[in-house]
C-alpha positions as CSV (number, residue, x, y, z in Angstrom):
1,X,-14.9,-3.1,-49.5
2,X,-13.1,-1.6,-52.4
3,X,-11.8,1.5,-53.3
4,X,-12.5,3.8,-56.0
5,X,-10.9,6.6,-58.2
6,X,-12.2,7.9,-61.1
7,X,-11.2,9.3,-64.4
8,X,-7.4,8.4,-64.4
9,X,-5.1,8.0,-67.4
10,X,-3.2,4.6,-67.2
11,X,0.8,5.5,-67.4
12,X,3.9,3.5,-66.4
13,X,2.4,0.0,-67.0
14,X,5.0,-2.8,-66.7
15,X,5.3,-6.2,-66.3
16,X,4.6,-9.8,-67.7
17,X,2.8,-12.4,-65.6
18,X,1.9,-9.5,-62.4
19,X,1.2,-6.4,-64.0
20,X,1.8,-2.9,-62.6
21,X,0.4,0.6,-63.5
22,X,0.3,4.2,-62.7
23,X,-2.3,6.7,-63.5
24,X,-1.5,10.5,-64.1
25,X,-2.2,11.1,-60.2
26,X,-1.6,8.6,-57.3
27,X,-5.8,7.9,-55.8
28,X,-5.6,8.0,-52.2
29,X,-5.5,5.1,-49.9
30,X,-2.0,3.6,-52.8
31,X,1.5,3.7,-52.2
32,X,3.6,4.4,-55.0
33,X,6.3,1.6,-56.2
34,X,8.4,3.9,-59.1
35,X,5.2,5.3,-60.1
36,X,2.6,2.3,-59.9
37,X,-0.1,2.5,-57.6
38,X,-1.9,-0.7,-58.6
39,X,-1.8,-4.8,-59.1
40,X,-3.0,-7.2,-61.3
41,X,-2.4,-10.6,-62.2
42,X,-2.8,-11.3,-65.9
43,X,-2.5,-15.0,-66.6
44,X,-6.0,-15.5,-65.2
45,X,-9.1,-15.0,-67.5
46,X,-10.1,-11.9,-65.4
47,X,-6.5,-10.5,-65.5
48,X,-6.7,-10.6,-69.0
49,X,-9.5,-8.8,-69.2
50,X,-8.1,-6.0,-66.9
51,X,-5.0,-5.8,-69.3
52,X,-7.3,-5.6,-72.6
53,X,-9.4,-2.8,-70.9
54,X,-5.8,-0.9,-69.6
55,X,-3.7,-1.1,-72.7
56,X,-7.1,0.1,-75.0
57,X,-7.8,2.6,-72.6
58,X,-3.9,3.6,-72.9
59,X,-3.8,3.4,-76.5
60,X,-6.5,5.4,-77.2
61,X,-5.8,8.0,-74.5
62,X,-8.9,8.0,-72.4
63,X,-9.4,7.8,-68.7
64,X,-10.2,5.0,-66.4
65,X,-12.5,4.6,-63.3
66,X,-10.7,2.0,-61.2
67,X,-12.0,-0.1,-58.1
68,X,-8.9,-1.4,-55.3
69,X,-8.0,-2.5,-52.5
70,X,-6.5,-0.3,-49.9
71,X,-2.6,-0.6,-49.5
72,X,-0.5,-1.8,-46.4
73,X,2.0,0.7,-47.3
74,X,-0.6,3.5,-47.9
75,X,1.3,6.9,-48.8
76,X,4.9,5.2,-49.3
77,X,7.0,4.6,-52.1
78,X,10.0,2.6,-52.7
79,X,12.5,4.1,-51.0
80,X,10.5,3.8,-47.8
81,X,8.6,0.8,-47.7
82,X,6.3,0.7,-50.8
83,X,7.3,-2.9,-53.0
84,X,5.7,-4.1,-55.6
85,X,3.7,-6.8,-53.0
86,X,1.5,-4.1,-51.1
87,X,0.8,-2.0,-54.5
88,X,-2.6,-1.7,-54.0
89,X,-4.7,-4.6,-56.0
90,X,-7.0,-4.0,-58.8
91,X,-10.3,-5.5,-58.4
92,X,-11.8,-3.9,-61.5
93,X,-11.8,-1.1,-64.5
94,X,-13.5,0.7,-66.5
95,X,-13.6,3.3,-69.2
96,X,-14.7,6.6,-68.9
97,X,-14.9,8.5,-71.8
């Protein structure tokens, strides 16, 4: 079963083929890897979609709800144990407001 957090700004998105963001506060049950708290892959049709919706959302400054699943590093971050593999993964998004 997925997570969910609701009405997050997207920040500190990075990334090319795996995609990585943060949101103005870390949602529980993430680990923070430099500020990114979820996962993505965009070279699949869905992960496209994700990345349309995030950089929109981003662009026009308005908050997310995002669904996730639970990190293996829950409450870490990179200097003790959080990478960019057990980010927590984005299962979907959606806009707010």
């Amino acid at each position: 079963m997925s997570e969910y957090a609701g009405n997050l700004k997207p920040k500190y998105i990075y990334g090319a083929g795996l995609i990585l963001f943060g949101t103005d506060r870390q949602p529980s049950g993430t680990c923070s890897y430099f500020k990114r708290y979820f996962r993505f892959d965009a070279t699949t049709p869905a992960g496209k979609n994700l990345l349309t919706i995030l950089l929109m959302a981003k662009a026009s400054d308005r908050s997310v709800d995002v669904w996730y699943n639970k990190s293996s590093a829950e409450g870490k971050n990179e200097t003790n144990g959080a990478t960019k593999n057990n980010v927590s993964v984005l299962v979907q998004i959606g806009v707010t407001n």
